[in-house]
N, C-alpha and C positions, 0 to 999 in steps of 0.2 A: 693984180695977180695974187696979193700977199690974201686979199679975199676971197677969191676963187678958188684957191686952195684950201683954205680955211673952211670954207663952205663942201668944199668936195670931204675935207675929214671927215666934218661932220655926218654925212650921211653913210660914209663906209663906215661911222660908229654905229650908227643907227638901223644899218642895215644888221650891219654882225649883232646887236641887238633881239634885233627881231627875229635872227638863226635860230640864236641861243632861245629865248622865248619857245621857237617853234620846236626846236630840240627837247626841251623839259616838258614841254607837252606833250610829245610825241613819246617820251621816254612814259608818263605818268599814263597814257592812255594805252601803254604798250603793257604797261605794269598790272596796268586793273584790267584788261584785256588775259593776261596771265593769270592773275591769279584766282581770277572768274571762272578760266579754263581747268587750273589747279582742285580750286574748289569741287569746279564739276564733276573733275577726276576721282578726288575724295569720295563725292559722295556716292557716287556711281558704285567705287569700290567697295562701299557698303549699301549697298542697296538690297541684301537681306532683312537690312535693319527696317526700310521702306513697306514691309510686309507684314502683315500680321501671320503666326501670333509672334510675332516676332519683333525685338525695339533693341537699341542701344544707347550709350551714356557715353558722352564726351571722356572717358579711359579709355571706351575702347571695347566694355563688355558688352557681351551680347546673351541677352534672356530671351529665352523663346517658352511659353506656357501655353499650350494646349486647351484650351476650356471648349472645344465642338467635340464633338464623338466622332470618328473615323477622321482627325486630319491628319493628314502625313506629310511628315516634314523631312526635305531632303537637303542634306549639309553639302555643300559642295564649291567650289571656286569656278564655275563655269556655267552659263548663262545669264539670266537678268539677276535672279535672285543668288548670284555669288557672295562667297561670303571676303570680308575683307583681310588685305594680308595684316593687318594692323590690330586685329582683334587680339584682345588680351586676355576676354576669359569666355568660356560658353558657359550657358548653365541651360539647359533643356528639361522640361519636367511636364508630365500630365497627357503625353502625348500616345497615340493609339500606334503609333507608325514612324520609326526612324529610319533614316535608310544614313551611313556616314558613309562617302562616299572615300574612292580611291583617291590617297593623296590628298588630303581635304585641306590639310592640319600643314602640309608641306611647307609652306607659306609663308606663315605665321610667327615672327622674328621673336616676337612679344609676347605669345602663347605661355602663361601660367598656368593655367585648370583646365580643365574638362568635367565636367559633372552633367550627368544623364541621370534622372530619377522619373520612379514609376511611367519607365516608356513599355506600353503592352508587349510592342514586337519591334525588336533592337537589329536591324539588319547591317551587317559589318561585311568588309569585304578585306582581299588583302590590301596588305597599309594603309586601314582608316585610319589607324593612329597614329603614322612615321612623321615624324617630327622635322623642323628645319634644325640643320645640321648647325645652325648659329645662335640654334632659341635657344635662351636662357630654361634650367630645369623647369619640368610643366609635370604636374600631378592627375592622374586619372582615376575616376571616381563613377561606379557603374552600381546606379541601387535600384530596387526595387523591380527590377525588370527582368523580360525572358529574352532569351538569343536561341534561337534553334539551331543555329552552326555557329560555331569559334571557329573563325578560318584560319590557316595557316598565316604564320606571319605578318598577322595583324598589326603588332608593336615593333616598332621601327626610333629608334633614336636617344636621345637623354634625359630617360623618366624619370622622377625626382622616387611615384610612390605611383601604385595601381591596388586599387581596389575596388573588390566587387562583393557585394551585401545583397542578401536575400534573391541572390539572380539565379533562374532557371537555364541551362545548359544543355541544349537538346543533343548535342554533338561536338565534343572537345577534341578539335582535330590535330596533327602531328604537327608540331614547331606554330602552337597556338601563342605558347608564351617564350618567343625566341628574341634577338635580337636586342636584348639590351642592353644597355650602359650606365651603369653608376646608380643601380637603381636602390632604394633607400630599402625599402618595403614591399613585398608582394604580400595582396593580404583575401583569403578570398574567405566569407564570413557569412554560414547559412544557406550558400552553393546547393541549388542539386544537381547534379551532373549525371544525366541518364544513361551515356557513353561516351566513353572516353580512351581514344588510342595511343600506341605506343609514343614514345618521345614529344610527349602533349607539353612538355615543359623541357626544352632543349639547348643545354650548352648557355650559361648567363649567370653575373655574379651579381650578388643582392646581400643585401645587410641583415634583411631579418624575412622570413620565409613562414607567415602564418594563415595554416588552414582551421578555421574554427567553425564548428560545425557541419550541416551540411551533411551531403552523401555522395558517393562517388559511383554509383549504380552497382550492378554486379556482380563487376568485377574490376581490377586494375590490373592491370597491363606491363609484363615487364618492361623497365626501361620508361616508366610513366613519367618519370622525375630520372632526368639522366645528363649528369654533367653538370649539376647546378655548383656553385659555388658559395654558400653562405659564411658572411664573415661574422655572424654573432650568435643567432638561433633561427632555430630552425622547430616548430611546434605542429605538433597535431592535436587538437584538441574537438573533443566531443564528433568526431567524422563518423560517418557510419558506412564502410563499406563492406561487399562481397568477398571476393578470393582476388587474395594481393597475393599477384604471380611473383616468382621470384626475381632477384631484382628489380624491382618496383620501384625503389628507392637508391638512385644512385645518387650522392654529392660529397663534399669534401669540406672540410675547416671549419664546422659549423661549433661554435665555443659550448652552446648548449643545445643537445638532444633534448626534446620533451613530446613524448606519447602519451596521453592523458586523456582520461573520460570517452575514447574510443569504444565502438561497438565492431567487430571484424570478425567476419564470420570463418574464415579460414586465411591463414599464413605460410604460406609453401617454406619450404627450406629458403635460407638466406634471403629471406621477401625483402632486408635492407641492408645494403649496402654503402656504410656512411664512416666516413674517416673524421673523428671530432676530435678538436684541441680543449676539451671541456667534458662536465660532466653530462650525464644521460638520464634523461629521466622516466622510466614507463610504470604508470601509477594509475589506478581507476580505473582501467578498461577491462573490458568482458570480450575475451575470446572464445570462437567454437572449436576450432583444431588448429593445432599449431605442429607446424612439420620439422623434420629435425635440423639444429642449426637455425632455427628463422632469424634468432637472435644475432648469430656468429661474427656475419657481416658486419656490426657496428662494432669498430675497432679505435686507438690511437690513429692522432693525425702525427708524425714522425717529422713534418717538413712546418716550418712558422712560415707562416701568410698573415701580411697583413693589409686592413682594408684600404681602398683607390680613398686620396685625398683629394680633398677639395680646392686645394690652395696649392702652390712652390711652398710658400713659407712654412704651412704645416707639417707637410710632409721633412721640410730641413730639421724640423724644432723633434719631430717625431723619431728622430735615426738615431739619437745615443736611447732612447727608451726603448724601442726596441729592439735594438741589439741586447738589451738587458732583462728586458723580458724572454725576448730567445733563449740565453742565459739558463733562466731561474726555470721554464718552461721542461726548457731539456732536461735541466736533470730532475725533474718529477713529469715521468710520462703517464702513471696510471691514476689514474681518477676513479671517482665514484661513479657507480651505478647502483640506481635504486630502481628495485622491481619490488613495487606491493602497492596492496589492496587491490592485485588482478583476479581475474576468475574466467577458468578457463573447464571447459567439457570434456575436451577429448586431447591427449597427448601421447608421448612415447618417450623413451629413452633418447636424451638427447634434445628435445624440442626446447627446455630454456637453458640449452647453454650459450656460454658468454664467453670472450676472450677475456678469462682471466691475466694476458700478458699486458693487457691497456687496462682492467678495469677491478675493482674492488665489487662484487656484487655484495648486494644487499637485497635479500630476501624477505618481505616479512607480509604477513596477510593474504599469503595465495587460496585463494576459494578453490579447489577441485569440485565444478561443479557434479558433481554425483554422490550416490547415496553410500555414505559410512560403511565399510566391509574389513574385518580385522584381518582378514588374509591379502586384501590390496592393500590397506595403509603403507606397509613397510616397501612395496614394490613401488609406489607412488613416492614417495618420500626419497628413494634411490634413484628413479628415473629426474626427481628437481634437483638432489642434492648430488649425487655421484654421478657423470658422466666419464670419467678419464678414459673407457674403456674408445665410449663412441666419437668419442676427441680425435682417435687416432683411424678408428675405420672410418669416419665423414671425410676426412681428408685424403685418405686411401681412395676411399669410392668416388671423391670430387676430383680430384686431382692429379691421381694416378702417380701418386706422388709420396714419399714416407715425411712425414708432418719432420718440422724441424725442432730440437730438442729443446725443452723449455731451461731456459737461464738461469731459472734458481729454482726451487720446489713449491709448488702452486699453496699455500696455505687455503685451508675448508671453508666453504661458506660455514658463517655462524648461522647457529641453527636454536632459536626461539620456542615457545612454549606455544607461540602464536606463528610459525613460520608457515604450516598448511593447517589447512581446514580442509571439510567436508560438509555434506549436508545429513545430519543427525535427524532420521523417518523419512526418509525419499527422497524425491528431487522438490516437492515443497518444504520442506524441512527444514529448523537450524541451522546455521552455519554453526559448526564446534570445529576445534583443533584437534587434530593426532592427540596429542596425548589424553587432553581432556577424554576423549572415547575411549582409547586404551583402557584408560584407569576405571571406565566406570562399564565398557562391555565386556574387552579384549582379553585385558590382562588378568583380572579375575574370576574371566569363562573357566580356565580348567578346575579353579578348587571350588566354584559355585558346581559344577559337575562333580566333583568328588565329591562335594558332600549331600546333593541329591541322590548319588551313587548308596552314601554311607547311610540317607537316613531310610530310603528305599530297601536296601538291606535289611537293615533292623528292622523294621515293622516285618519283611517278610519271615526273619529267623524268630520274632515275636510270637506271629499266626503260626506258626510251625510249632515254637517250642508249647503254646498252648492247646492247640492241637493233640501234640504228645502230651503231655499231661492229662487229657481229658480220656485219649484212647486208654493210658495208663490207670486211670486212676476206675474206669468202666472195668476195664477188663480184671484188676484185682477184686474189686467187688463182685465180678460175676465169679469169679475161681474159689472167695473167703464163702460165700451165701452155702449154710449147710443145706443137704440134700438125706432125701429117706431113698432105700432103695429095696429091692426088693431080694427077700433071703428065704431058700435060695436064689439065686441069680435067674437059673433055668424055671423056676415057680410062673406058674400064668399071672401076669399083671393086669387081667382084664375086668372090668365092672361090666356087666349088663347094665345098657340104659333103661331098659326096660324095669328090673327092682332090683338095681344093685347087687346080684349075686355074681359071683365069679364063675365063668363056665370057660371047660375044656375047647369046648368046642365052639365062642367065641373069640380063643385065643389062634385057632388055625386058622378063624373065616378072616378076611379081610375086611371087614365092619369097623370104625372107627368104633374109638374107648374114650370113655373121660378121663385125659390126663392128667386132672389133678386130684385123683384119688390112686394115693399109692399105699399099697397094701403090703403091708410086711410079713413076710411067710417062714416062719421058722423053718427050718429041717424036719423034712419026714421021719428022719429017722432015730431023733429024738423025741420026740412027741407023737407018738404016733396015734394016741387016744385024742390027743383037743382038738377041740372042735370049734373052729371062729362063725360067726355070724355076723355078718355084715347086713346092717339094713342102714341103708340110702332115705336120708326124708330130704321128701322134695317139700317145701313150702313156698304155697303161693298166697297171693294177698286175698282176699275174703270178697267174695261176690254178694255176700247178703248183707241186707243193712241190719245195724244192732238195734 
């Protein structure tokens, strides 16, 4: 029995054995059966990649280059060529036709970049860009290329930066750039933007806000820029646009203003509306008309904001500094403003004024583009330099309201040698300063007139006094020149032309006499015996030869 039993263990070892065996096979076939499936999975989920022109790299990035004419590539998570939720970076370049679809990007855990370059025709819809609520910051990066619409609400989530280079803008539509968070940079560089409507950038806080270049079509749009909140700067540079409607520019806490190298063809009253904790810069631009107040609006920020951290810890390590900055902040609230080297066409009383209660202006290099006039300099000169008057009716007339009394006594803009200009011979002409022309048309117009006045005179009492002289000095010699006459008086003074005798009876005819034979005739009635004979010889020149 002791081996029957013995014998029966052994096979219940051998069976359980063989379980196990069949178990780790089962488990090992179950495994590679898995992850065969898994694999599938993967790769399925990338099977954009599977396409031309399109490839990926074990990270995870996904390039797609264009080299056919007309292909068109559409970005999307849904059908065969989805793209996967694992992609880490796009890069699209070369392509005739993009189309990114809604929700594309939603997905995408691991989404660092976006970069779109020279795509012919960029079609967006709303939230091609909105982001997964768990990705890590992802940067957007749009060059070379045209968008005929900027749809609404495009940008969706935690952009790290957005930019857009050399991109055509057929239509910049309301709440195009809404929705963001924490975003580093907005930066749009070489833009042209053919139209562009109200609240095109709507309510979002950003670190640095730079438009360089570019145009903005027509016109902008009150309210174009409304509710932005920049924490550092905020720059226009070289932009070229139409008539910026009044507030045009709304935002708040921007540490540096900078308007620079600007072309604007007109500035309605308060065209910006901008609360800065820094100074302001507007420098190198050429204005056509600027309305009164355009300036006004950009004022002190009164309230300390500071920017969204990145960290707990930074933000802990950051709170005795800025309480201290707060501090040193408040008690110096007005800052510099520099306005020069602008040039402006057409202005009024009132168009560059500034809240002198936030800022220190600093004028120097304003071009009045028109031509030199000694009767406008001074009115010119009072509409840049002296507004206090229209201080008080802009606010009257804006506000319906009596302006509130300033806190201490405004001290003058200083006023330079070089603070305005004009153009010296028309509107092609030199640029010269006020004074400069003063000194050399204005101010010594009236004694250059006096003394043309003075030399004008004298030459005239000159021709006069010689004049007299001449008549004087004719008319003495004709009164001194002795004269014969004839005695007596009533005696005939007449010659016969005929032989020179004196007759009665040529003195009653009306026959002319030769006047310059005068004959002196004593008194009859002393002499009554003498007797005169007068013979006349005529001599003429000789007809015969000798």
């Amino acid at each position: 029995m002791a081996e029957g039993e013995r014998s029966g263990g052994e096979g219940a070892s051998e069976r359980r054995k063989m379980g196990a065996t069949r178990y780790v096979l089962g488990s090992a076939i179950l495994g590679l059966f898995w992850s065969s499936l898994l694999k599938g999975v993967l790769t399925n989920s990338t099977s954009r990649c599977d396409y031309p022109p399109c490839s990926c790299d074990h990270y995870g990035r996904l390039t797609c280059d264009c080299k056919e004419e007309g292909e068109e590539l559409i970005l999307t998570t849904e059908g065969d060529r989805r793209l996967s939720p694992h992609t880490s970076r796009i890069m699209v370049s070369n392509c005739s036709s993009v189309i990114l679809a809604n929700s594309s990007l939603a997905s995408m855990v691991g989404l660092r970049s976006v970069d779109l370059i020279n795509v012919a025709n960029l079609t967006l819809v709303r939230q091609s860009f909105e982001l997964s609520s768990h990705s890590t910051r992802t940067r957007i990066s749009v060059r070379n290329s045209s968008i005929d619409v900027m749809p609404s609400f495009v940008f969706r989530g935690d952009i790290e930066a957005i930019t857009f280079e050399n991109v055509r803008i057929g239509q910049l539509s309301a709440f195009s750039f809404a929705n963001l968070i924490h975003t580093d940079t907005l930066r749009l560089e070489n833009c042209r933007v053919e139209t562009t409507e109200a609240q095109a950038f709507k309510k979002f806080d950003v670190g640095y806000l730079h438009v360089i270049g570019g145009s903005f079509g027509d016109q902008l749009p009150s309210r174009t820029m409304n509710d932005i909140e920049v924490y550092h700067k905020f720059m226009l540079d070289g932009v070229r646009m139409g008539i910026v409607r009044s507030n045009a520019f709304i935002m708040k806490s921007p540490r540096t203003v900078a308007i620079q190298n600007c072309a604007i063809e007109s500035l309605e009253s308060e065209a910006f509306d901008i609360t800065a904790r820094g100074a302001v810069i507007i420098k190198n631009n050429t204005f056509g008309s600027i309305g009164v107040g355009a300036f006004l609006g950009i004022r002190a920020d009164r309230e300390i904001r500071s920017p969204p951290q990145s960290s707990s810890s930074s933000s802990s390590s950051s709170s005795s500094s800025s309480s201290s900055s707060s501090s040193s902040s408040s008690s110096s609230l007005v800052h510099g403003l520099i306005f020069k080297n602008n040039s402006v066409s057409s202005f009024e009383e009132g168009s560059l004024m500034f809240d002198r209660a936030s800022f220190r202006p600093e004028i120097d290099n304003l071009l009045i583009a028109q031509a030199c006039d000694c009767q406008m300099l001074p009115v010119w000169k009072n509409n840049v330099l002296n507004y206090t008057s229209v201080y008080s009716r802009f606010y009257v007339r804006q506000n319906s309201l009596v302006p509130p009394p300033l806190s201490q006594p405004q001290e003058p803009i200083n006023e330079t040698p070089e603070t305005c200009l004009c153009l010296d011979g028309g509107l092609d002409g030199v640029p010269t300063s006020f004074v400069d022309y003063e000194t050399r048309h204005c101010s010594l117009g009236g004694s250059m007139l006096v003394l043309i006045l003075i030399i004008v005179g004298a030459v005239l009492a000159l021709l006069a006094s010689v004049c007299l002289i001449v008549w004087c000095c004719r008319r003495r010699r004709r009164n001194n020149r002795k004269k014969w006459i004839s005695v007596p008086t009533n005696a005939p003074d007449v010659v016969s032309k005929k032989n020179g005798v004196i007759g009665r009876e040529a003195a009653t005819s009306g026959t002319p006499v030769d006047s310059r034979i005068t004959m002196v005739v004593p008194d009859g009635r002393l002499y009554r015996e003498t007797e005169f004979h007068v013979i006349v010889e005529k001599a003429e020149p000789l007809t015969t030869e000798l």
